[in-house]
N, C-alpha and C positions, 0 to 999 in steps of 0.2 A: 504494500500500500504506500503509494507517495506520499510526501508530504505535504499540506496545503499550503497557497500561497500564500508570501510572505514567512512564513516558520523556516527557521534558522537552523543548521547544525550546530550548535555551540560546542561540542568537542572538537569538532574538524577545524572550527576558527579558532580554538584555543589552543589545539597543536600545531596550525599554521602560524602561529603569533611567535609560538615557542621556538619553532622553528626558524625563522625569521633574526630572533633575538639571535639565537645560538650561533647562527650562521652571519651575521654581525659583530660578535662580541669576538668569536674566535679570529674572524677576519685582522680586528684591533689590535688582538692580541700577539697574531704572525707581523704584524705592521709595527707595533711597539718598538722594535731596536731602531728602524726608521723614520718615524714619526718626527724627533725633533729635528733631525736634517733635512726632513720633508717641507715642514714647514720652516724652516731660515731660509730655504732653495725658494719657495713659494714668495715668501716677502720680498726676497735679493728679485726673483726674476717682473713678479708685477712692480714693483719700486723702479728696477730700472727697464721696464718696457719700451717706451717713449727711446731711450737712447738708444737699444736695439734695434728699433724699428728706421732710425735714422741712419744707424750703422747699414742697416741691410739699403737703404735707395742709396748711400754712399758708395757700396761694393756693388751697383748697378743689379738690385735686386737679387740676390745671392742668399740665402738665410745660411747656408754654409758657412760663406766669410763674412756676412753678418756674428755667427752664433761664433766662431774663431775670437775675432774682434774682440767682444763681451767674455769671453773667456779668460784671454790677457790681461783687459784691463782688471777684472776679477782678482786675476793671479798676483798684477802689481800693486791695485791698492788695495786689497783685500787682506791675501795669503801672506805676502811678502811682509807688511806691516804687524800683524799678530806675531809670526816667527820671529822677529826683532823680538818682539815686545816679551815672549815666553824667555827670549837667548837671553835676555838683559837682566830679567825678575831674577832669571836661574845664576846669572854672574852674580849680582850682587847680595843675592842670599847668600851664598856662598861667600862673600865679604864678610858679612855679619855676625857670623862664626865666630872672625877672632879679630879681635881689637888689640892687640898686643903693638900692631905698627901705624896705631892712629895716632895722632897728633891732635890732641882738640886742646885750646886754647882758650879761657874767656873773659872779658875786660872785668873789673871790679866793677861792683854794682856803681849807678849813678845814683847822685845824693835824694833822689825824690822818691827811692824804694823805702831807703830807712823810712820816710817822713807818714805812708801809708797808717791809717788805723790799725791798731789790733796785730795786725801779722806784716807789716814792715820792717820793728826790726829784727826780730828773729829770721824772714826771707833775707834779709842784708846780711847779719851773720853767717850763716848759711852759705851764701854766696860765697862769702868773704874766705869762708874755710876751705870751701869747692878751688877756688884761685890758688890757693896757698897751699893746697897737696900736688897742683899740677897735673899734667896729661894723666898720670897714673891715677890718682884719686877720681878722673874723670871718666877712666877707663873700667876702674874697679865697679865704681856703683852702674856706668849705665849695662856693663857685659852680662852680669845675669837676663835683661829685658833684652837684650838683640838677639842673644843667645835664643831667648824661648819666639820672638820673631820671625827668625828666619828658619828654624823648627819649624813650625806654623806653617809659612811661605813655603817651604821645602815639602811638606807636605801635602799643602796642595795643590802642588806641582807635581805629586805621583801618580793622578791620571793625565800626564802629560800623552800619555802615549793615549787612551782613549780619544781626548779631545781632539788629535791628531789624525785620528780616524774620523772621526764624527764631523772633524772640517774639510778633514779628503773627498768623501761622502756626497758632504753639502755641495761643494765642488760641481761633483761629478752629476748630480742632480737638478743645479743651474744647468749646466748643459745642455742636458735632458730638455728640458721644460725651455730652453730656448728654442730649441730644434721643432718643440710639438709644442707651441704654448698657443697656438690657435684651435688646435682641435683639444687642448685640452677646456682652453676659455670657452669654448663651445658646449661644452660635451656638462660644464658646472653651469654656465646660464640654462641649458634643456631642464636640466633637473629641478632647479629654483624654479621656472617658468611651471615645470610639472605640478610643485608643490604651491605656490602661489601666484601662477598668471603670469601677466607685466609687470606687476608689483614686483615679483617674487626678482623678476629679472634687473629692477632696478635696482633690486637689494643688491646683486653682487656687482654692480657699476657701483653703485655705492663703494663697495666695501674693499675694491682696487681702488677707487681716487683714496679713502680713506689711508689705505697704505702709504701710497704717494704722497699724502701731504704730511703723516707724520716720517717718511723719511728724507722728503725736502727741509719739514720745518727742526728736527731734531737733532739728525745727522747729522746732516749738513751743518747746523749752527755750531754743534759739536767738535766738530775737523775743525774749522773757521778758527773758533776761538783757541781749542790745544793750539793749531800751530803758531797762532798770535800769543797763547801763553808761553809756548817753548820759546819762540823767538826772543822775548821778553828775556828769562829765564838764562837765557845764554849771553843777550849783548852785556846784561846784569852781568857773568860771571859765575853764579850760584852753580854749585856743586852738584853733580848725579843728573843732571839736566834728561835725561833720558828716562831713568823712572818718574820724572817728578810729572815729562810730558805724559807718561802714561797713567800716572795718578789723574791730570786733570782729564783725560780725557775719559776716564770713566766715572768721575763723578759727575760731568758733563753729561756724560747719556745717563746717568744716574738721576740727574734735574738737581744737582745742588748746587753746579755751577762753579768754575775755576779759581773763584774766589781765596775758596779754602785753601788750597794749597800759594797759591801766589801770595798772600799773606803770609803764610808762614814764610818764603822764600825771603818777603821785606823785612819782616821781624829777625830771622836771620843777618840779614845785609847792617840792619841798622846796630845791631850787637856787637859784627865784627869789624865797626869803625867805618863802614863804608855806605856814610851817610846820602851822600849823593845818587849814589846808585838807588839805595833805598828810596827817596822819594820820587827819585823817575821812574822805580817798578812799582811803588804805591799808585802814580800816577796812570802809569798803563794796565796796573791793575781793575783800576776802575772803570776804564773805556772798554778791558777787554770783558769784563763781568756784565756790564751793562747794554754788550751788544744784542745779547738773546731779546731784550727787551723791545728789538726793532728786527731783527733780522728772522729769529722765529714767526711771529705771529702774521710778517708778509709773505713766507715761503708755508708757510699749514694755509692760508686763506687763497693762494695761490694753487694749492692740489687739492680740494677739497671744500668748498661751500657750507661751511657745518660752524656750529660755535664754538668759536675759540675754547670757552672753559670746558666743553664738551671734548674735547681733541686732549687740553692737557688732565681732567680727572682722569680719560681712561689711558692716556702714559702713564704717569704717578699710580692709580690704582692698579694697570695690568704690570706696571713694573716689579708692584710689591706681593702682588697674587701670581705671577707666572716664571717672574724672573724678567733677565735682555729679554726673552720672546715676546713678554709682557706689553715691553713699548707699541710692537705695531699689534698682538691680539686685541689688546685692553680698548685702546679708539676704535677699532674696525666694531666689535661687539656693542660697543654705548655707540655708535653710530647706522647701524642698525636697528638697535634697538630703540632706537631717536625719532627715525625714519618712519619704522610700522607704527609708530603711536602717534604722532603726525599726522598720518595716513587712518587710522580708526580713528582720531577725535575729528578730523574732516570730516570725514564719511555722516557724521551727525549734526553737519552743519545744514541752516536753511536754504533752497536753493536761492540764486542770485536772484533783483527782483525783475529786473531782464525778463525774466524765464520764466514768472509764476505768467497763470491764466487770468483770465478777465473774472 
């Protein structure tokens, strides 16, 4: 006896469901060692689209030596810069070890320390005695903390060799996705479209400009200012100039900004008598901290049409919920999800009055 119409299987829909899950979940699960290379390849390739696409009418329509092109430059400002940057962290942990043939020197306190409430002059004493044991008392107290420093550093430096893979990878999957990045941009709009329409498909226009503009407006500000803090850093003089650039520049994609360390570089300069120097890196200090202030907010409004504070909560939140990936998942998610509520609270507007009837 058939069933009548309308009456449902409900076990056959509930082991099709099951089914479904199962054959999804374990999908994720073979995907997992790939995933975050998947997605940095996914950002690096929609972020620099637009210059590929340039690259290739440049090679007389070629996606070949288009997708060459983008590879290189990949290799030189990408790959090449990280390997410094791993070579450098690994030299000078390895400094830090032993202090035995440092030299640190430091002027006797100035008379406005004594004069401090409360803990001036005990910090003056203090000082005073630090001077008067010389490199060696200087050496003695700070070597236990460098010691357990570069411990630390050295440590997390022994998935050197993973990360090395997981960037070889990434690499290798830019390529990929240069080569096929039309049939694959196709192939994610059909399915959006599947799932909700035009909307569905404007979501993911959405959600590449979204990329583009947090890595015009962040990156970029990012590069910009490290090499204007390095530059600083070195006609100054200051020491280690190579870590210190790689210090700013991750607290730059971090959103705290070159500040922190450039200050310390002044406060430095100004303690080892080299006052002049000090207030022309105070001084470029300021210009250089203050550029994000202009240079961001025109290159994000430049890729992407969306608000400002809407672009940096979901940096800052996917930074602190995802990690670096964080930066561009975090806006592309609160910009979608911007967009569909946008789009239902219109839906519930009155028609124009154009449009009503007599």
């Amino acid at each position: 006896m058939s069933a009548p119409p309308g009456d449902r299987d409900l076990p056959r829909i509930v082991i099709g469901v099951l089914f479904i899950l199962l054959v999804g979940v374990s999908s994720l699960y073979i995907l997992k060692p790939f995933l975050p290379a998947l997605i940095w390849a996914a950002m690096i390739v929609v972020a620099t689209w637009p210059l590929m696409k340039g690259a290739q009418a440049r090679c007389g329509g070629s996606r070949t030596g288009a997708v060459l092109v983008m590879m290189l430059l990949l290799l030189v400002i990408v790959i090449a810069p990280l390997v410094m940057l791993v070579s450098t962290l690994v030299e000078q942990a390895q400094r830090l070890t032993d202090l035995k043939d440092v030299t640190i020197t430091l002027p006797n306190p100035p008379d406005w320390v004594a004069s401090i409430p409360f803990v001036g002059p005990k910090v003056s004493a203090e000082w005073l005695a630090i001077v008067a044991g010389g490199p060696e008392s200087i050496a003695a107290r700070l070597s236990p903390y460098m010691t357990g420093v570069a411990t630390w550093v050295l440590s997390q430096l022994g998935g050197l060799g993973g990360m090395v893979v997981h960037l070889l990878l990434t690499f290798l999957l830019c390529g990929i996705l240069y080569g096929t990045g039309d049939v694959a941009a196709q192939g994610v709009r059909r399915f959006f479209r599947r799932l909700h329409g035009e909307r569905g498909d404007e979501v993911v226009l959405l959600a590449g400009a979204s990329i583009r503009s947090v890595a015009l407006g962040i990156i970029v500000t990012a590069v910009v200012q490290t090499m204007l803090g390095g530059l600083g850093l070195l006609v100054a003089g200051v020491p280690y100039v190579a870590v210190l650039t790689a210090l700013i520049l991750v607290c730059c994609i971090a959103q705290i900004g070159p500040a922190l360390v450039l200050i310390g570089a002044v406060v430095w300069l100004w303690y080892t008598g080299e006052t002049g120097w000090a207030i022309g890196l105070g001084v470029w200090t300021v210009l250089v901290a203050s550029l994000d202030n202009v240079l961001r907010p025109w290159l994000i409004k430049r890729g992407a049409d969306l608000p400002l504070l809407l672009i940096m909560v979901g940096v800052i939140g996917g930074l602190f919920a995802f990690g670096i990936v964080g930066l561009f998942v975090g806006p592309v998610v609160l910009a979608v999800a911007y967009t569909l509520l946008v789009a239902w609270v219109a839906e519930g507007d009155p028609p124009a009055k154009g449009r009503q009837g007599p």
